[in-house]
N, C-alpha and C positions, 0 to 999 in steps of 0.2 A: 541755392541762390540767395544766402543774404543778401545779397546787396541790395534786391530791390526794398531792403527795410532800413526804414531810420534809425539812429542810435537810439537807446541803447541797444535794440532786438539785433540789431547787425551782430556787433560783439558778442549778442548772447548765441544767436543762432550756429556762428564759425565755432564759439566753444561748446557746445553743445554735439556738434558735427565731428569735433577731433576726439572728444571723450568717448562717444561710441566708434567713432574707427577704432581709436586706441582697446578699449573690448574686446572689439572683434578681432583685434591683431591678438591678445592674450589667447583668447578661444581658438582662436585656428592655428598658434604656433606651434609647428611640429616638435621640436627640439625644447619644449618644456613638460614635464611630468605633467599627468591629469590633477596630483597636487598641489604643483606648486600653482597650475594656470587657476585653480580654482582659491586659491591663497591669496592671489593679486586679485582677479574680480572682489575676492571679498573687501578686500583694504581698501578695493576704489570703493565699493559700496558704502561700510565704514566711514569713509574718509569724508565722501560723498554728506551725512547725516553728522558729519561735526565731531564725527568719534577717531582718533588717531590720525596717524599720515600715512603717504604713500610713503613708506620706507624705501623701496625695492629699483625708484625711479626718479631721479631729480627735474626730469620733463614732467612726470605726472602729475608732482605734490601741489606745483606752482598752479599746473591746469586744473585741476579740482577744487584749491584754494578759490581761483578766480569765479569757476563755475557758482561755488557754494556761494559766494557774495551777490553772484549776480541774480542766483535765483530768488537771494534775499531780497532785492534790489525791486524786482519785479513782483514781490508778491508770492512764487509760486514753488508749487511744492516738488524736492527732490525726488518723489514717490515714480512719474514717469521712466525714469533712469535709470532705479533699482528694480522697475519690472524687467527691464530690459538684462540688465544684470541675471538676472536670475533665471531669466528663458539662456542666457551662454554658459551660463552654470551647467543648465539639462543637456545643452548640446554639446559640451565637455562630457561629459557622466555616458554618453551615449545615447541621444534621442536618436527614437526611432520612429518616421511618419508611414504609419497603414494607406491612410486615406485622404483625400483632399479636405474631407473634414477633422483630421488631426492637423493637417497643415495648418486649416482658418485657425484652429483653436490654441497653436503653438504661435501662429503670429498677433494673437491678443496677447502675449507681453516680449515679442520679437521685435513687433514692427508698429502696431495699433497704437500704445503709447507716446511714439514720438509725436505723431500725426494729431494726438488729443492735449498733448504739451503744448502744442503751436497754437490751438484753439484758445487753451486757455492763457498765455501770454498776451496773443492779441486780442483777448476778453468778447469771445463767440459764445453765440450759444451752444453747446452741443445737444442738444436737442434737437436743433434744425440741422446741422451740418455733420454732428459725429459720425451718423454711419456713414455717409458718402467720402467723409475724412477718413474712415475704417479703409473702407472700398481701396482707395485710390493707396493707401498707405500698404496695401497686403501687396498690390500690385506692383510697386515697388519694387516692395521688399525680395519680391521672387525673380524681377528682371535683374536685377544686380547680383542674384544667384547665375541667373541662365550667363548672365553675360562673365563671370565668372570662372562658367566651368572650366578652362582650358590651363588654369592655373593650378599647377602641379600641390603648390601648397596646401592645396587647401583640402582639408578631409573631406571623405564622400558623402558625412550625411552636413556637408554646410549647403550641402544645394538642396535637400528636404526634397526629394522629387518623390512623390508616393509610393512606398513596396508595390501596391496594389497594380498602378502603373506600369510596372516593371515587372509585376507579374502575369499581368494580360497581355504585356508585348515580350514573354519570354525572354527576357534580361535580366543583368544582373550586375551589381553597382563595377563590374569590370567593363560592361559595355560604355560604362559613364565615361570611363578611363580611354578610350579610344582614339585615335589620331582622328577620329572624323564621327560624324553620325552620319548611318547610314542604314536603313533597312527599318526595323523596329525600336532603333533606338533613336533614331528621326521622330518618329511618331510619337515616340513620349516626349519628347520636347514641344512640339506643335499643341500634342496634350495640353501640356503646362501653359504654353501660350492661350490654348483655346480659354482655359480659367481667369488665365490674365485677362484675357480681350472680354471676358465677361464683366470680368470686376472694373476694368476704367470704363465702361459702359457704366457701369451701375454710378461709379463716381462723376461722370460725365456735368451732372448738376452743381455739383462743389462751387465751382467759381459766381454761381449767381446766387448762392445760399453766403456768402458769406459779406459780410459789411468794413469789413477792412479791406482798402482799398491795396494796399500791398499785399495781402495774402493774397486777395482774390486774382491779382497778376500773378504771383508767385504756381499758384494752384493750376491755372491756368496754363501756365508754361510748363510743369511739368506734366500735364495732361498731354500737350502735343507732342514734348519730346518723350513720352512712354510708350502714346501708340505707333511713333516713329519707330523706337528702339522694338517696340514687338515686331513689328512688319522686318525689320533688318531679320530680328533673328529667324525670323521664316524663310525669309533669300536665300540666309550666311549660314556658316555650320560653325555653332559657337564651343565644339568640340578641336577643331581645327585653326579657329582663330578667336582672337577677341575681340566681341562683336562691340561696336560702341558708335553715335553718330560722328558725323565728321561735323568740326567747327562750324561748315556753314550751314550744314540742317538745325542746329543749335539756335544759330541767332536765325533762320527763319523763323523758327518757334516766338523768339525772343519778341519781334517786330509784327508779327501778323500778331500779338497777342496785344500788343503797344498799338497798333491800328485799331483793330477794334475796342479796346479802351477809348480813345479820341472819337471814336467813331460812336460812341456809347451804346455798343454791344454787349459791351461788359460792363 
């Protein structure tokens, strides 16, 4: 949701958003060697820290170039991005998650750093706000997996649902592959929900820890549309469809969050 920020964090935010799709498109492309996708992560990396170009991509070189200026621009340091880098590298190489405690620990440089880049653009403290920014950013990171699944492309460990999971409901990443979830492989889904629905609990405080008044609407809105999108996927079977809100639960989120701003709830 750039939008709700003023320039320049708008422009920074959209580029910021196309650089890690563009990642995560490298990482999950079937039809590129484990090679050559870990050859491009690196060049964005590189390219990323002022060292070479993107050779491989005439979209990318220009996105990077722009990125790098702007984080000049702002003060802040590339270091977020290249954590992020380096956790699609592991997941190229073949991550394997045990536990819900190798998940949290895999999304301190997945998913944790974007959420601590934002902090420090809009100059937070993280102190008061990082781990509920952690919280809320893990939660995320895994709904956009759940919602996900039904898409052929994508390798079976891009959804990280835990061995451990799948070994207590007797499955196996082919039940992942199903036309539908059904039976115990329902149940490791609602699993992963039930973690989610802990963690934007625990983030639930973010919006009133923080002193930027656009983050705090930003954080805000996707607080409502996450516990929206959990609740969906508990109805829907995100094996069988792509579970995603519909445009007007969106801007409900949008406008109950703009009312109580006005309202100074927020």
């Amino acid at each position: 949701m750039p939008e709700l920020y003023p320039q320049p964090l708008h422009a920074h935010l959209a580029m910021v958003g196309r650089f890690v799709l563009l990642a995560e498109w490298i990482a999950d492309a079937t039809w590129l060697r484990r090679a050559e996708k870990i050859s491009r992560l690196n060049s964005l990396d590189f390219a990323l820290h002022g060292h070479g170009e993107v050779a491989w991509s005439d979209e990318a070189a220009p996105l990077v170039a722009n990125l790098r200026a702007s984080l000049a621009a702002l003060d802040a340091s590339p270091r977020p991005l290249s954590q992020i880098l380096e956790s699609l590298r592991r997941t190229t190489t073949g991550l394997t998650i045990h536990t819900w405690d190798d998940l949290s620990n895999h999304c301190r440089t997945a998913a944790l750093p974007l959420g601590r880049h934002i902090l420090a653009i809009c100059k937070e403290d993280p102190q008061i706000c990082g781990p509920a920014m952690d919280q809320l950013s893990m939660a995320l990171w895994v709904l956009r997996r759940l919602r996900d699944c039904r898409n052929p492309a994508r390798p079976n460990n891009h959804f990280c649902v835990p061995r451990q999971f799948m070994e207590d409901a007797a499955i196996s990443d082919f039940h992942m592959r199903a036309p539908s979830a059904k039976g115990q492989t329902r149940s490791v889904i609602d699993r992963m929900l039930d973690g989610t629905d802990r963690l934007l609990r625990q983030a639930a405080p973010l919006p009133h820890q923080l002193k930027h008044r656009s983050l705090r609407q930003h954080t805000a809105i996707a607080l409502c549309r996450a516990r929206k999108l959990s609740e969906q996927l508990r109805h829907r079977d995100p094996l069988s469809e792509r579970v995603e809100l519909e445009p007007n639960e969106r801007r409900r989120c949008r406008w109950r969050v703009r009312l109580d701003a006005l309202l100074g709830r927020l």
